[in-house]
VMD Tcl script that builds the backbone (N, CA, C; Angstrom):
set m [mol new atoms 273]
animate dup $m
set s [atomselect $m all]
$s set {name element resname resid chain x y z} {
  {N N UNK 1 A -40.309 15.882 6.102}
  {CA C UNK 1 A -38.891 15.700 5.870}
  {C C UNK 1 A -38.627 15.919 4.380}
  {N N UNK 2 A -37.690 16.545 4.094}
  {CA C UNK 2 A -37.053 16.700 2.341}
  {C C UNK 2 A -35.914 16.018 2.658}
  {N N UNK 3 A -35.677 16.527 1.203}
  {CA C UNK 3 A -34.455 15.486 0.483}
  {C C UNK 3 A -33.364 15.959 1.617}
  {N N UNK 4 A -33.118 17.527 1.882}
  {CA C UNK 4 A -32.471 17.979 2.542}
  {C C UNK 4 A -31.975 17.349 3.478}
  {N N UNK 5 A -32.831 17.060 4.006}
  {CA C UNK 5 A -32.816 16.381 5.615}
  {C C UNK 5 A -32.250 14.833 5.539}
  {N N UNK 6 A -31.913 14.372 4.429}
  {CA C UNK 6 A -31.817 13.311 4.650}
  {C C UNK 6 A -30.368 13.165 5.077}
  {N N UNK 7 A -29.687 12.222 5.340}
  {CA C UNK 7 A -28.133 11.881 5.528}
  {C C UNK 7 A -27.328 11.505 4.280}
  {N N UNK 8 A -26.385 12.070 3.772}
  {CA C UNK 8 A -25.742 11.776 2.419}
  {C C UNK 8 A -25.061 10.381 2.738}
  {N N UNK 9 A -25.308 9.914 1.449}
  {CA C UNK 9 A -24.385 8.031 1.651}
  {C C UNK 9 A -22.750 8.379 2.098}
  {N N UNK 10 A -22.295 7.455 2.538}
  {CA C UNK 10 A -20.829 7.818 2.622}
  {C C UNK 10 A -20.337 7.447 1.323}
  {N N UNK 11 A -19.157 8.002 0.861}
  {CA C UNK 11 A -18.665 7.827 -0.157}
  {C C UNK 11 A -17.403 6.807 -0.072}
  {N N UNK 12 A -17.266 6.102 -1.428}
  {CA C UNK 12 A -16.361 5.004 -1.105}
  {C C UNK 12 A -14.508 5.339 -0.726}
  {N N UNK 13 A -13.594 4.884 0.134}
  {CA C UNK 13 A -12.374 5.849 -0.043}
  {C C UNK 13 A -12.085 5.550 -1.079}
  {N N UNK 14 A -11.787 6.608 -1.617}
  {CA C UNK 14 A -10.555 6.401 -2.900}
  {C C UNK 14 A -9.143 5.569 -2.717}
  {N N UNK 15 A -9.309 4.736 -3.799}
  {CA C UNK 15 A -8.175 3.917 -3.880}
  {C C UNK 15 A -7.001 4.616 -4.134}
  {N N UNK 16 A -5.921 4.469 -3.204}
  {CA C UNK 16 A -4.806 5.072 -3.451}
  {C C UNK 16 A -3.704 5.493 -4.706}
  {N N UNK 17 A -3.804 6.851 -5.779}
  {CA C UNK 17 A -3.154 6.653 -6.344}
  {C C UNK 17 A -1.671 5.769 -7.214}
  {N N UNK 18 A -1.103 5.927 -6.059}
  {CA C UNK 18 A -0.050 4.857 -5.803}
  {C C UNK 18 A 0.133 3.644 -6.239}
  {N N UNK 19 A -1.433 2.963 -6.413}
  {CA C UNK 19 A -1.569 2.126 -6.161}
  {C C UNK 19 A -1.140 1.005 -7.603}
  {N N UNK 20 A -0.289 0.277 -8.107}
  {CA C UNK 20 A -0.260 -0.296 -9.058}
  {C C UNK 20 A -0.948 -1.900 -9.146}
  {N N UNK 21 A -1.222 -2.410 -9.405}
  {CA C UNK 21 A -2.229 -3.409 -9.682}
  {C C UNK 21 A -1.270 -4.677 -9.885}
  {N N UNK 22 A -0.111 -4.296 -10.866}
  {CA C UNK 22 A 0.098 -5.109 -11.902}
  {C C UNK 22 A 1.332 -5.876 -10.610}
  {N N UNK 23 A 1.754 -5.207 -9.751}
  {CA C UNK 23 A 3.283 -5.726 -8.852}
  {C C UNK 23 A 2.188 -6.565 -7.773}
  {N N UNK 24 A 1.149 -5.679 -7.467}
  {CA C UNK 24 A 0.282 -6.329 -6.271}
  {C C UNK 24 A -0.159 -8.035 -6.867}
  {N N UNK 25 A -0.522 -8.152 -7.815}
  {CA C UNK 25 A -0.914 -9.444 -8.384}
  {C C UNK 25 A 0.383 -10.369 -8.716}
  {N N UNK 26 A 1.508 -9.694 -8.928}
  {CA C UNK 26 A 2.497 -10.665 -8.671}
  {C C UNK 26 A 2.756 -11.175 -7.251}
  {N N UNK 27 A 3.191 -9.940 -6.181}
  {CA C UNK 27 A 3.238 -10.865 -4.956}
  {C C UNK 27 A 1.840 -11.284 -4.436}
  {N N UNK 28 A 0.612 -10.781 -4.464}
  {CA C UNK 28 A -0.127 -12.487 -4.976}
  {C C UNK 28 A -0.043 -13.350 -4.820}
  {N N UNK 29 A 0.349 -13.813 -6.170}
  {CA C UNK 29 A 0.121 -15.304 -6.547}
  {C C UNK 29 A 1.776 -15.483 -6.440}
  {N N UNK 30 A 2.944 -15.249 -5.741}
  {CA C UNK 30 A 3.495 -15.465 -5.341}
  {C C UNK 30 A 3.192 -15.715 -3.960}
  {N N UNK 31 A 2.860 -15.131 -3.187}
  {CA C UNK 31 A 3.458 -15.562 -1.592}
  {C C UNK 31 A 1.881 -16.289 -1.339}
  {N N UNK 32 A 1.026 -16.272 -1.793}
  {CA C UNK 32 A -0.268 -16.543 -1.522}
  {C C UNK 32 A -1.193 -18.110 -1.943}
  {N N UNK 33 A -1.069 -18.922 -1.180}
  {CA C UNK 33 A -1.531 -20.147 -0.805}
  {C C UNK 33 A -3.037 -20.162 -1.762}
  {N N UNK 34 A -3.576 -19.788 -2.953}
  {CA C UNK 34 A -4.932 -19.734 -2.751}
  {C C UNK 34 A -5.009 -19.003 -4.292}
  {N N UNK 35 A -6.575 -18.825 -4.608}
  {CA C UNK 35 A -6.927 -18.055 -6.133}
  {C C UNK 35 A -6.321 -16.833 -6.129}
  {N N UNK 36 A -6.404 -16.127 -6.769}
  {CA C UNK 36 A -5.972 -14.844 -6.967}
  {C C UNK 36 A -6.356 -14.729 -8.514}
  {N N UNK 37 A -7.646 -13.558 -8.367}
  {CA C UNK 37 A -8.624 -13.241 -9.574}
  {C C UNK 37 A -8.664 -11.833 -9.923}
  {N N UNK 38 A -7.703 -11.465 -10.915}
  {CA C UNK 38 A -8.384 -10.030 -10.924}
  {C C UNK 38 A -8.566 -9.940 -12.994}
  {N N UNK 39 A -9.168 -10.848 -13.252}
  {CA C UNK 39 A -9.940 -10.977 -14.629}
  {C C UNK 39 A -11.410 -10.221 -14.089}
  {N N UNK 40 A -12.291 -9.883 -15.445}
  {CA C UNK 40 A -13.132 -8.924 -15.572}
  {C C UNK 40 A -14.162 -9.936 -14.960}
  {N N UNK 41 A -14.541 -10.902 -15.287}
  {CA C UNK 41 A -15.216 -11.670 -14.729}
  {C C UNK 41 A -15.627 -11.868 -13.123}
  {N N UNK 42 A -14.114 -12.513 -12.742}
  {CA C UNK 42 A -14.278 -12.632 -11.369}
  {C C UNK 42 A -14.627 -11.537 -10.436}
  {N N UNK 43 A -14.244 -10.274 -11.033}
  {CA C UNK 43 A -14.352 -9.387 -10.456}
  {C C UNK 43 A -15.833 -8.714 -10.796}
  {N N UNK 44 A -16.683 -9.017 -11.390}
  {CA C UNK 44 A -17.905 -8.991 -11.911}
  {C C UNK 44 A -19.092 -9.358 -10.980}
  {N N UNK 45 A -18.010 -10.928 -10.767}
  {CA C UNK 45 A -19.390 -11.860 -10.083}
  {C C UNK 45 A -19.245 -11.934 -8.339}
  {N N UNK 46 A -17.849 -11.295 -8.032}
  {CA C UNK 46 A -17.865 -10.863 -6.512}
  {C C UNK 46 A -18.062 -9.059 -6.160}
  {N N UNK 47 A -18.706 -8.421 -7.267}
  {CA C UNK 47 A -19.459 -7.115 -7.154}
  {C C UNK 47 A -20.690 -7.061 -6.372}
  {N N UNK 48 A -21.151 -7.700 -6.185}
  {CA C UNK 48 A -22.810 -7.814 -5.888}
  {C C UNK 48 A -22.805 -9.336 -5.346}
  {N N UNK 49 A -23.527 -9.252 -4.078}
  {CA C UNK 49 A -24.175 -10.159 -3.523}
  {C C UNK 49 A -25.884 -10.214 -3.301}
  {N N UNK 50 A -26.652 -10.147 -2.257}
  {CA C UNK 50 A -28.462 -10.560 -2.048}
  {C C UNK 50 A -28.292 -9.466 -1.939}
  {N N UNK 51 A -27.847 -8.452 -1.793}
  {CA C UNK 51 A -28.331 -6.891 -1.802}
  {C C UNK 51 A -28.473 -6.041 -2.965}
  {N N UNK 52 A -28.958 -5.130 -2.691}
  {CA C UNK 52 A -29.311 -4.643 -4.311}
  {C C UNK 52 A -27.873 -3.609 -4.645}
  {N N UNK 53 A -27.154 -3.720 -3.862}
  {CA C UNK 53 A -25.748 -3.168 -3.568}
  {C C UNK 53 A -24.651 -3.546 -4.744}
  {N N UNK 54 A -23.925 -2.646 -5.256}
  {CA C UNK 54 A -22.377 -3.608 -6.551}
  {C C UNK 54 A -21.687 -2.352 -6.604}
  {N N UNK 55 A -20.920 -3.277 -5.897}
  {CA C UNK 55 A -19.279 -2.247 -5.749}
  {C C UNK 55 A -18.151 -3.392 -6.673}
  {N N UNK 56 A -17.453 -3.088 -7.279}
  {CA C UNK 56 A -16.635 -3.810 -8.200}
  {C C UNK 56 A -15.110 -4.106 -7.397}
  {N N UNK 57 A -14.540 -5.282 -7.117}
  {CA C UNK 57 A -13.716 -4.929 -6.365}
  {C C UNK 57 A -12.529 -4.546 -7.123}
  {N N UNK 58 A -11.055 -4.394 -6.724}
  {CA C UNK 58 A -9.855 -3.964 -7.722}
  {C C UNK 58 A -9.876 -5.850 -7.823}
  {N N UNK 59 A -9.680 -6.168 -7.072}
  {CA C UNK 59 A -9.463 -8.285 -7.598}
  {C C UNK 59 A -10.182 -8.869 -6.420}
  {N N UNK 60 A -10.071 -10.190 -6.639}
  {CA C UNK 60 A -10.275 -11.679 -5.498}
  {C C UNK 60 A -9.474 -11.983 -5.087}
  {N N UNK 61 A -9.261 -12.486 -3.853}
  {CA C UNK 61 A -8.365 -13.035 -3.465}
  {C C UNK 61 A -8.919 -14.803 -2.460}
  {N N UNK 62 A -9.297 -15.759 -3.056}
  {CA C UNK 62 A -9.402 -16.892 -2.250}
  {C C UNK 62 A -8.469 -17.380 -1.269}
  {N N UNK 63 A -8.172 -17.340 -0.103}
  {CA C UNK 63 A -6.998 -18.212 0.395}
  {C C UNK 63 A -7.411 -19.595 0.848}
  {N N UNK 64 A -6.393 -20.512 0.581}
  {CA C UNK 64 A -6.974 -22.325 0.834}
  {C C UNK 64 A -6.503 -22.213 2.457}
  {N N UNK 65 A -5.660 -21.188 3.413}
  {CA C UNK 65 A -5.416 -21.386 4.578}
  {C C UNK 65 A -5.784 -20.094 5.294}
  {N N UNK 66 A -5.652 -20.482 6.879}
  {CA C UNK 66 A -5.756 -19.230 7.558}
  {C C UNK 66 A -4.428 -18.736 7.154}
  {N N UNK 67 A -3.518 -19.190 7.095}
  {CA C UNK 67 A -1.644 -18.476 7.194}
  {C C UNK 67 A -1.672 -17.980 5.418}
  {N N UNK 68 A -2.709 -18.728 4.794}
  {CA C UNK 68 A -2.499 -17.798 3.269}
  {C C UNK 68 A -3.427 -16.310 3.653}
  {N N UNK 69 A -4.507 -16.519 4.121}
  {CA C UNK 69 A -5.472 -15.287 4.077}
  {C C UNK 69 A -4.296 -14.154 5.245}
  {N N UNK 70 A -3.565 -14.284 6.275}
  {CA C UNK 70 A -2.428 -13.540 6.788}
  {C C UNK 70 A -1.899 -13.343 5.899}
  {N N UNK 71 A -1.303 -13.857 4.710}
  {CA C UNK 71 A -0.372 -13.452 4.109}
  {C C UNK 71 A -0.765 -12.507 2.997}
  {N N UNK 72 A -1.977 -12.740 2.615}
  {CA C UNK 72 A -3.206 -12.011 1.673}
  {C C UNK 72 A -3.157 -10.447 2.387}
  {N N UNK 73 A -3.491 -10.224 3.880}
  {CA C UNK 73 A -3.584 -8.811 4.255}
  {C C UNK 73 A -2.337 -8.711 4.324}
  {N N UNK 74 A -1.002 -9.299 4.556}
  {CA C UNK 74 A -0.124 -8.609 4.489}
  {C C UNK 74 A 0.779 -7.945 3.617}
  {N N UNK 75 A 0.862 -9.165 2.070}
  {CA C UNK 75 A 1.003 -8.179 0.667}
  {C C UNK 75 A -0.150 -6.829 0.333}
  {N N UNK 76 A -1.770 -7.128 0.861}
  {CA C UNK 76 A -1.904 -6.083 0.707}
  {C C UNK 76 A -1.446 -4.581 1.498}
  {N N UNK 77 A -1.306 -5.114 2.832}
  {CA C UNK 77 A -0.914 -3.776 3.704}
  {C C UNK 77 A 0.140 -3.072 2.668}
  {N N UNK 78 A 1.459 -4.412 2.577}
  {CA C UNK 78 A 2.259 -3.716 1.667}
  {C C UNK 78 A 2.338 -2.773 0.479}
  {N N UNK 79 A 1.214 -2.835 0.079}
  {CA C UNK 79 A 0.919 -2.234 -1.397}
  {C C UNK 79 A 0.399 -0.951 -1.201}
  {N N UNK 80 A -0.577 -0.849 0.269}
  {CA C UNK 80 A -1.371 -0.124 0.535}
  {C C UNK 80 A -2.668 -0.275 -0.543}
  {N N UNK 81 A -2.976 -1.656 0.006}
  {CA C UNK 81 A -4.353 -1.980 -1.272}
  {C C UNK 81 A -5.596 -2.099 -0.113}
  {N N UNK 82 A -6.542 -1.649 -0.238}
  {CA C UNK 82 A -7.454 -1.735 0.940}
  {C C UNK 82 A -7.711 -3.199 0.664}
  {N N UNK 83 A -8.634 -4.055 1.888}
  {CA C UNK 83 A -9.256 -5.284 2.288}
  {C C UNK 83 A -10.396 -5.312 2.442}
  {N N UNK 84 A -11.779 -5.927 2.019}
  {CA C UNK 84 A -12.770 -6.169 2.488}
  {C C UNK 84 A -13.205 -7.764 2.532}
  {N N UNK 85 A -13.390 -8.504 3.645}
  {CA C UNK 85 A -13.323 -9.614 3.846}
  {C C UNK 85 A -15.467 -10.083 3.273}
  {N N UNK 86 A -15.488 -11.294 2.564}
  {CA C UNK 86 A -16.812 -11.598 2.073}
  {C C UNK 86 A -17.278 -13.399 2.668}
  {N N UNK 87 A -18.408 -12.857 3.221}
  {CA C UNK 87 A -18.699 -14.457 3.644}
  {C C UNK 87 A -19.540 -14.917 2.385}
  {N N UNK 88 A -20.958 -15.370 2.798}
  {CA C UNK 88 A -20.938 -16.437 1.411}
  {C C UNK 88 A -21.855 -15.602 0.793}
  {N N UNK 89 A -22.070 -14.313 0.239}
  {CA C UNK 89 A -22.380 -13.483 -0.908}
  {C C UNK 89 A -23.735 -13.204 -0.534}
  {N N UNK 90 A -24.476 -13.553 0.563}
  {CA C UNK 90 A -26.117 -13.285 0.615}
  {C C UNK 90 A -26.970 -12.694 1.104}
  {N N UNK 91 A -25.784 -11.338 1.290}
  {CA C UNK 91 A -26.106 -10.220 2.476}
  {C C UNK 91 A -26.442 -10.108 3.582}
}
mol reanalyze $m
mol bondsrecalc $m
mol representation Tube
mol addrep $m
């Protein structure tokens, strides 16, 4: 087998041009029950979990309820900000 043969990684989607950061973090921590992290940090230390894997996210989002974490995908739908949901970091 060569390199050839192997299967190329998938590539990550591209985040939507469109996409502004700065309105998404207002409705946020407006409509949203919970943390809301998008400092260099937080976004640092939820890059990487037990895998040898680090994808950086655009922010955090903690919700303290199920009806905040609904409301979490639904400002993002709005924004058109993708979602990836994280259990407890240990692959």
């Amino acid at each position: 087998m060569t390199a050839t043969d192997l299967p190329r990684p998938a590539k990550r989607p591209d985040i939507s041009p469109e996409l502004d950061v700065g309105p998404l973090v207002a409705d946020l921590r407006a409509r949203v029950d919970g943390e809301v992290r998008f400092d260099a940090g937080s976004r640092s230390a939820y890059s990487t979990d037990g895998s040898n894997y680090r994808q950086v996210p655009i922010g955090v989002v903690v919700p303290r309820t199920v009806d905040a974490a609904v409301e979490t995908i639904a400002v993002c739908r709005d924004h058109g900000a993708p979602v990836l949901s994280r259990g407890g970091g240990t692959s």
